[in-house]
C-alpha positions as CSV (number, residue, x, y, z in Angstrom):
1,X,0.0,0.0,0.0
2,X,1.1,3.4,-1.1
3,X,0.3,7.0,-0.1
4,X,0.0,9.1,-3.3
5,X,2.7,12.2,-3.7
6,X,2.5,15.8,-3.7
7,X,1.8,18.2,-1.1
8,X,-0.8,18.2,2.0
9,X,-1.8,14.8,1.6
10,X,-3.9,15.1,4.6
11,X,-7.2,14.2,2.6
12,X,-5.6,11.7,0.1
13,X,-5.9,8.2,1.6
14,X,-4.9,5.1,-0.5
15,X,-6.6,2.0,1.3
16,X,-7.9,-1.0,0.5
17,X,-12.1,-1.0,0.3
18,X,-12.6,-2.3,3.7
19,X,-11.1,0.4,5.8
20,X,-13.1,3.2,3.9
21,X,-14.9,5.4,6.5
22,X,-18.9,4.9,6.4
23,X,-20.4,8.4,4.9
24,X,-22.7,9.0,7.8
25,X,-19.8,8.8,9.7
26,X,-18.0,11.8,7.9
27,X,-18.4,15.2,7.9
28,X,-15.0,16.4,6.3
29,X,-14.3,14.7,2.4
30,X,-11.5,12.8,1.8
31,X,-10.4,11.6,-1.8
32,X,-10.0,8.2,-1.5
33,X,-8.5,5.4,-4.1
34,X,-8.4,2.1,-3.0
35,X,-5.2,0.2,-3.0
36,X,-4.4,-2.1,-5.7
37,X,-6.7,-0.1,-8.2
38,X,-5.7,0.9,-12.3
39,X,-6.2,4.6,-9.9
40,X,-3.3,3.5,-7.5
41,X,-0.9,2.3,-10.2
42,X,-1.0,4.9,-12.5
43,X,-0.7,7.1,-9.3
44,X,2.2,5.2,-8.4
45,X,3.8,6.0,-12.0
46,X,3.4,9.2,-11.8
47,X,5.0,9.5,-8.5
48,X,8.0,8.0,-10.1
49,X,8.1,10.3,-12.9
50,X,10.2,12.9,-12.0
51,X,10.4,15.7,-14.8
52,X,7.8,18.2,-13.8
53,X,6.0,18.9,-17.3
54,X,6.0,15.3,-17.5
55,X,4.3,14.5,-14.5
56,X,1.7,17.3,-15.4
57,X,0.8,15.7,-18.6
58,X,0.5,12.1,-16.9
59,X,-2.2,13.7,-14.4
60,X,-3.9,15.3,-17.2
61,X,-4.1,12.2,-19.2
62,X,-5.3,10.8,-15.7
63,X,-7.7,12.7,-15.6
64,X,-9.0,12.1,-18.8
65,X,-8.9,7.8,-18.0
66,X,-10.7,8.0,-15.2
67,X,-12.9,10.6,-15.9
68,X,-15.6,7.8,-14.3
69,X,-13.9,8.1,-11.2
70,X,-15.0,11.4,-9.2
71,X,-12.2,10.6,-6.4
72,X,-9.9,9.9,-8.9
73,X,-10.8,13.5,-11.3
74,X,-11.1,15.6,-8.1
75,X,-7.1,14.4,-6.8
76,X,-5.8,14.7,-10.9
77,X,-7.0,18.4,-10.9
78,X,-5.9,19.6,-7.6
79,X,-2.3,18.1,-8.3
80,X,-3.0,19.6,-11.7
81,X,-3.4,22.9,-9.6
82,X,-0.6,22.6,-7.9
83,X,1.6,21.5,-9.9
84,X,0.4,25.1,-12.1
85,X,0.7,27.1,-8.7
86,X,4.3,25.8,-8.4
87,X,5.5,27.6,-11.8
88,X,3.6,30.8,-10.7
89,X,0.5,30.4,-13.3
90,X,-1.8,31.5,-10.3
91,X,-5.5,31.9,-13.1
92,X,-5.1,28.5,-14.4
93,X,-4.2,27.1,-10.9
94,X,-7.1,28.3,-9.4
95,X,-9.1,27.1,-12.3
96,X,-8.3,23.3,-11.8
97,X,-8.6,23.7,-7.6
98,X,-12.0,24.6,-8.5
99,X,-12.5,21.5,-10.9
100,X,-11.2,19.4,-7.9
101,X,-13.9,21.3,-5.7
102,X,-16.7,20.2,-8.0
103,X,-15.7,16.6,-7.4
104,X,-15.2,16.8,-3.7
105,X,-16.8,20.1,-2.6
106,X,-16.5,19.9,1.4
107,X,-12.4,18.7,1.5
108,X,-10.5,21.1,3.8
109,X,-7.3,20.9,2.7
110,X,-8.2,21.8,-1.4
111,X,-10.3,24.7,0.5
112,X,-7.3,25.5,2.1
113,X,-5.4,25.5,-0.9
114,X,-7.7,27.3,-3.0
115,X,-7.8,30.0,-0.7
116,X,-4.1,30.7,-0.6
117,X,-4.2,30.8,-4.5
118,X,-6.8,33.4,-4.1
119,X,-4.7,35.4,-1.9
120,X,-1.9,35.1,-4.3
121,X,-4.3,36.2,-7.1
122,X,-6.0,39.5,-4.8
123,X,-9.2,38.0,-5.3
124,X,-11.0,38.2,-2.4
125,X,-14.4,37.5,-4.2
126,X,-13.5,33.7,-4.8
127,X,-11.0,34.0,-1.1
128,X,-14.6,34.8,1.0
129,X,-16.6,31.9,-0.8
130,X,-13.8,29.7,-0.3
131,X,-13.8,31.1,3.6
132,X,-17.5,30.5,3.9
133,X,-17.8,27.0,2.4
134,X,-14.8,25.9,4.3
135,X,-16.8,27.5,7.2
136,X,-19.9,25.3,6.7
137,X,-17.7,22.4,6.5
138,X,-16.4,23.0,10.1
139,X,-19.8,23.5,11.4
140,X,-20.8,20.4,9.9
141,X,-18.5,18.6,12.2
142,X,-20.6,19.1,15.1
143,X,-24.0,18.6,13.6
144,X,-23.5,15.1,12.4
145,X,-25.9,12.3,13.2
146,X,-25.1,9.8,16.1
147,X,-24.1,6.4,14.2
148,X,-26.3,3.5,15.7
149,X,-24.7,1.5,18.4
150,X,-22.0,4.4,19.9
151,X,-22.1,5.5,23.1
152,X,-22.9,9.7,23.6
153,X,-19.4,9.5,25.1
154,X,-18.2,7.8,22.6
155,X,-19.9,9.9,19.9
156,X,-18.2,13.0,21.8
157,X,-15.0,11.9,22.3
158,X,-15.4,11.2,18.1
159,X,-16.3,14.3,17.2
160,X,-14.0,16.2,19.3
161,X,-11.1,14.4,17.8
162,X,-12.6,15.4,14.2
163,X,-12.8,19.2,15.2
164,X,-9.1,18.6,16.5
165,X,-8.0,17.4,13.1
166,X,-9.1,19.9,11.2
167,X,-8.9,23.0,13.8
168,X,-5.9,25.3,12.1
169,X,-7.5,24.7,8.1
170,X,-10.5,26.2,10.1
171,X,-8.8,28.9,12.0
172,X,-7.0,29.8,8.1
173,X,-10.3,29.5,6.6
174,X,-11.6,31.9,9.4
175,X,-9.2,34.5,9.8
176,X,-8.7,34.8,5.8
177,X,-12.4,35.6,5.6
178,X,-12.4,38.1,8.3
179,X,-9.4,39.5,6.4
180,X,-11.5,39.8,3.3
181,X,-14.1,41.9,5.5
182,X,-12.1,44.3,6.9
183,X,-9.9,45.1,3.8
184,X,-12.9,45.7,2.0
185,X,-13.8,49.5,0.6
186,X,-16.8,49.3,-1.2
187,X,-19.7,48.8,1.3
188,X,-22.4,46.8,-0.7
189,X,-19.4,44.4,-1.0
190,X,-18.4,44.1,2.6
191,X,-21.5,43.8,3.9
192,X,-22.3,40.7,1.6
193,X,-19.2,39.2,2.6
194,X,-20.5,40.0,5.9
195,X,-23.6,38.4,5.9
196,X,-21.4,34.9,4.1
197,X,-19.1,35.1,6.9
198,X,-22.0,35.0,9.7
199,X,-23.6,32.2,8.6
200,X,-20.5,30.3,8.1
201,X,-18.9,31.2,11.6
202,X,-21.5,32.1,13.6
203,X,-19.7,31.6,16.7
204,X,-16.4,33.5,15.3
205,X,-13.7,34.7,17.8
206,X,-14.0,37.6,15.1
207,X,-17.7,37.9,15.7
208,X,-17.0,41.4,18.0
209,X,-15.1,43.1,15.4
210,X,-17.8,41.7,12.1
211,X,-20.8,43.3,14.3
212,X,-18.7,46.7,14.7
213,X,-18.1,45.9,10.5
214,X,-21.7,45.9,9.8
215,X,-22.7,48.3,12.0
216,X,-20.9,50.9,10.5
217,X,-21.6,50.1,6.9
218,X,-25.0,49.9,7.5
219,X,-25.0,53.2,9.5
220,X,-25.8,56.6,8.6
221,X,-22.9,57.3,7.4
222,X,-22.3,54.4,4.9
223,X,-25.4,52.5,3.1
224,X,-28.1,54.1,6.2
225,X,-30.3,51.4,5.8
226,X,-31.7,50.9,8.7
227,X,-33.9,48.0,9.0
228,X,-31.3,45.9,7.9
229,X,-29.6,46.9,10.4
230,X,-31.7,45.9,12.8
231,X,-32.2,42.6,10.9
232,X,-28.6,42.0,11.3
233,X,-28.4,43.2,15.0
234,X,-31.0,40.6,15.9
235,X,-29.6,37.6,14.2
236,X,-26.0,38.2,16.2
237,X,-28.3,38.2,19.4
238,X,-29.9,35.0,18.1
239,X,-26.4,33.4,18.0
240,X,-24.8,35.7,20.8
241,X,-27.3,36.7,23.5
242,X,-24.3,38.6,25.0
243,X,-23.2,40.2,21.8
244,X,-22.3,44.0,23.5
245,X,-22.1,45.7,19.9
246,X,-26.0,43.9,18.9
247,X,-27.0,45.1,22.0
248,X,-26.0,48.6,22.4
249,X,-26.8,49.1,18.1
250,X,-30.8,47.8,19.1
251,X,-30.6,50.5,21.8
252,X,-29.1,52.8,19.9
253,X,-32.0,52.3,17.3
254,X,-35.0,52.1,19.8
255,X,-33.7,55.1,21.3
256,X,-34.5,57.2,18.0
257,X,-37.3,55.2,16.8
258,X,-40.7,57.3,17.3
259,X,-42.9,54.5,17.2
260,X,-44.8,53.6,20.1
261,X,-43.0,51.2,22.8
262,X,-39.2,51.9,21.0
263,X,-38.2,53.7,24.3
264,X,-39.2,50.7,26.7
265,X,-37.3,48.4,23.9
266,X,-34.4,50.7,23.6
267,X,-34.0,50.5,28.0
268,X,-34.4,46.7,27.4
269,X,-31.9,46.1,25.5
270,X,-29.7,48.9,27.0
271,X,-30.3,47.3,30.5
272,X,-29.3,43.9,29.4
273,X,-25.6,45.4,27.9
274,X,-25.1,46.4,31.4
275,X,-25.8,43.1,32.5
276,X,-23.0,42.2,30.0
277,X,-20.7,45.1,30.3
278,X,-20.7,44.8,34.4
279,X,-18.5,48.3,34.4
280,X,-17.8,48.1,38.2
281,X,-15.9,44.4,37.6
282,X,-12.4,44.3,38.6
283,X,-11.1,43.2,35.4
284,X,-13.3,45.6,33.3
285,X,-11.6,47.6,30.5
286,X,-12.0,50.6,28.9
287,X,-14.5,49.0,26.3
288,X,-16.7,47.5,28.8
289,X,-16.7,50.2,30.5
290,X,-17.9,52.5,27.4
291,X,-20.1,50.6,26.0
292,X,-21.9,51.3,29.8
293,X,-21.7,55.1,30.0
294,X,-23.2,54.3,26.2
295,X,-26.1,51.9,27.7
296,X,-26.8,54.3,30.6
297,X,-26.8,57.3,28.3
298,X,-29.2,55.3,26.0
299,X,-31.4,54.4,28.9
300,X,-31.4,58.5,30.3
301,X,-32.6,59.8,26.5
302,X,-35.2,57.1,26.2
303,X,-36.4,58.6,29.8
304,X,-36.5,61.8,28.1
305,X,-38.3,60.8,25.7
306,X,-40.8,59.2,28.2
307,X,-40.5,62.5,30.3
308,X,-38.6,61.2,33.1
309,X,-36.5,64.0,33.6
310,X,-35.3,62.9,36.8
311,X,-35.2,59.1,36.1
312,X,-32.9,60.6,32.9
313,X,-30.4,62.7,35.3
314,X,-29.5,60.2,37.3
315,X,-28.5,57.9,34.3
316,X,-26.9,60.2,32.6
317,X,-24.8,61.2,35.6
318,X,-23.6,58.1,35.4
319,X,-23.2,58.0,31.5
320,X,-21.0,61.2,31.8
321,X,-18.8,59.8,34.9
322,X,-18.2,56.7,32.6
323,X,-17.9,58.2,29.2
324,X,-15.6,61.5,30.1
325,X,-11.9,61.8,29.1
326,X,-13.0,57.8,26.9
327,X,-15.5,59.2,24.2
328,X,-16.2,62.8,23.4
329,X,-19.3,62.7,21.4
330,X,-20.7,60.3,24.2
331,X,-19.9,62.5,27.0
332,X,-21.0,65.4,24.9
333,X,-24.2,63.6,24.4
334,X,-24.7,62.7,28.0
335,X,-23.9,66.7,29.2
336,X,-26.6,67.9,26.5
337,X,-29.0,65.2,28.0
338,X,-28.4,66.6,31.5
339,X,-28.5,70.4,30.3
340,X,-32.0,69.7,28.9
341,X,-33.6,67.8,31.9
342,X,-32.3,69.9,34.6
343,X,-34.2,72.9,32.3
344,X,-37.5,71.2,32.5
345,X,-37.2,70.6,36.2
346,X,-35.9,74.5,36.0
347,X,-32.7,73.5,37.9
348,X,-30.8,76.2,35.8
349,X,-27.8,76.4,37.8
350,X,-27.2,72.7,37.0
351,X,-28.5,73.5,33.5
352,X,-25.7,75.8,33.3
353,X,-23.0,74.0,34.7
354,X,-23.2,70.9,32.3
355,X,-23.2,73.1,29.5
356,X,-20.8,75.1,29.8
357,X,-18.9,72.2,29.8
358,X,-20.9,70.6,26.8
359,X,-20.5,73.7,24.6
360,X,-16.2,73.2,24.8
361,X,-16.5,69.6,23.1
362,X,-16.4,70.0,19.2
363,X,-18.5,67.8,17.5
364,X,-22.4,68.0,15.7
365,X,-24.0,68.6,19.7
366,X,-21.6,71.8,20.2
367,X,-24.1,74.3,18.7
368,X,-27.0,73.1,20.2
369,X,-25.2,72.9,23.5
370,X,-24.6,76.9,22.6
371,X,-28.0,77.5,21.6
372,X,-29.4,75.5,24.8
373,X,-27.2,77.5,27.1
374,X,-28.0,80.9,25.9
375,X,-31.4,80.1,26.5
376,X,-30.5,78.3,30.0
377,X,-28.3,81.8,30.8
378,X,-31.6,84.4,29.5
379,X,-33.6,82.7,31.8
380,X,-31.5,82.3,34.6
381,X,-31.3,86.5,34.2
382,X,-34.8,86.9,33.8
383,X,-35.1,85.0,37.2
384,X,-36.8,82.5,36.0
């Protein structure tokens, strides 16, 4: 029994019929020729051959022979893409990795391979779909059926193993997706690569840094499309209950809405990121702790809204406390907030004080910080 040659060999097994792994048992392809086969001669002959143009030839006309053999085509035209990769013809490389793909579309390692030929190439349209099929695959691992007869431990212990094995072409697959996101200019683009990546990883040690991704390109200041947003923010919370960016962007959103109930939502969802954020933890950071002046401020706008001016004061006490000297436009936020409530309780001392403080931060609130304040200072003369 022989292996076949060429690099990452990983998913080409030559072995005799009776050690071939049932299909319900696998999750992962592997190209397998049995030993003993016209395959796993000719295979053998070309292993021997060692002039490279040679050898490319033999696969083709391998390729052709056993054209009734998917195992067989799918392991001729990825060593057909290597062997093109090794003497730099990245195009036609590419071409005959996908050609392998057709014939065994969830194997790792060609995935793998296909998507370091798409970084070669720049092409980060063919590097995400690679990313996001090889993400499907790794999922798959874990949603496999039970085979009849094993034990749950047993069938645990199995499938851990299996995630093992294939963990780093995973983690490339992963982090070359996430790549592809954040390199990404155009913003209908990235956020389709987005939404590929999400359902491939949806429990991504990058998912943090995608939700701040789509956030922003579907914000105001990108494609402004709100309900998508929203769309998006819920399906993170579907896979990430604890998702701090979800929650504070449904907050966020609530918080401007004008429809009835978005204020209660908006403090809903702002309460639960300070379940999340816990600010007053010893090991909390300067994010965490941001993200909860952000919730509180949330929760004291949606108050004003509701016309709980004092309610709103003493969150956005907090919210300023938190977010001064971390996030200007924040703080500013939270200072305006105050200036306004304190004006409708006609505490215009207090008014002033947070103001004046409001109207030194630059930023689209510094005007009508100004604007409150001279009001806030005419009445305050008028004795008012």
């Amino acid at each position: 029994m022989k292996r076949c040659s060429g690099p990452l060999m990983l998913s080409v097994l030559v072995l005799s019929l009776s050690f071939s792994i049932p299909r319900a048992f696998a999750q992962v392809d592997r190209i397998m020729i049995a030993a003993g086969t016209d395959e796993d001669h000719a295979l053998q002959a070309i292993a021997n051959e060692q002039d490279p143009q040679k050898k490319l030839a033999m696969y083709e006309d391998f390729v052709q022979k056993f054209s009734a053999n998917p195992a067989a085509v799918a392991y001729g035209n990825w060593q057909i893409s290597q062997a093109y990769q090794g003497s730099g013809d990245v195009q036609k490389a590419l071409d005959y990795g996908d050609k392998a793909l057709a014939g065994s579309p969830h194997n790792l390692d060609i995935l793998v391979s296909q998507a370091s030929l798409a970084q070669q190439a720049k092409n980060n349209a063919k590097l995400m779909d690679y990313a996001a099929r090889g993400g499907e695959v790794c999922q798959s691992i874990a949603k496999q059926p039970k085979p009849e007869g094993m034990s749950d431990e047993e069938f645990a212990r199995k499938v851990s193993e299996e995630k093992a094995g294939v963990q780093s072409s995973c983690d490339f697959l992963e982090t070359s997706g996430f790549n592809v996101i954040a390199s990404e200019t155009d913003p209908k683009s990235r956020m389709a690569d987005i939404e590929k990546f999400t359902l491939a990883y949806p429990d991504s040690k990058f998912q943090e840094q995608v939700s701040n991704y789509a956030m922003y390109t579907l914000g105001p200041d990108q494609l402004n499309d709100k309900q998508r947003l929203v769309s998006f923010g819920e399906k993170v919370l579907a896979s990430n209950p604890n998702s701090l960016a979800a929650l504070l962007l449904l907050a966020n959103f609530y918080s401007d809405d004008t429809k009835p109930g978005s204020a209660a939502k908006a403090i809903t969802y702002s309460q639960k990121a300070l379940e999340v954020a816990k600010p007053d933890a010893p090991d909390a950071d300067k994010t965490r702790k941001v993200a909860a002046g952000v919730a509180h401020n949330t929760i004291g706008w949606a108050y004003l809204k509701q016309e709980k001016n004092a309610g709103a004061i003493t969150e956005l006490k907090v919210a300023a406390v938190l977010l001064k000297g971390q996030d200007d436009q924040q703080y500013a936020r939270a200072l305006y907030g105050l200036g306004f409530a304190y004006g409708k309780l006609n505490k215009l001392t207090e008014a002033r004080e947070v103001l004046t403080e409001a109207v030194k931060i630059p930023g689209p609130l510094q005007p009508m910080s100004q604007d409150l304040l001279a009001k806030v200072n005419s009445a305050r003369a008028k004795g008012k």
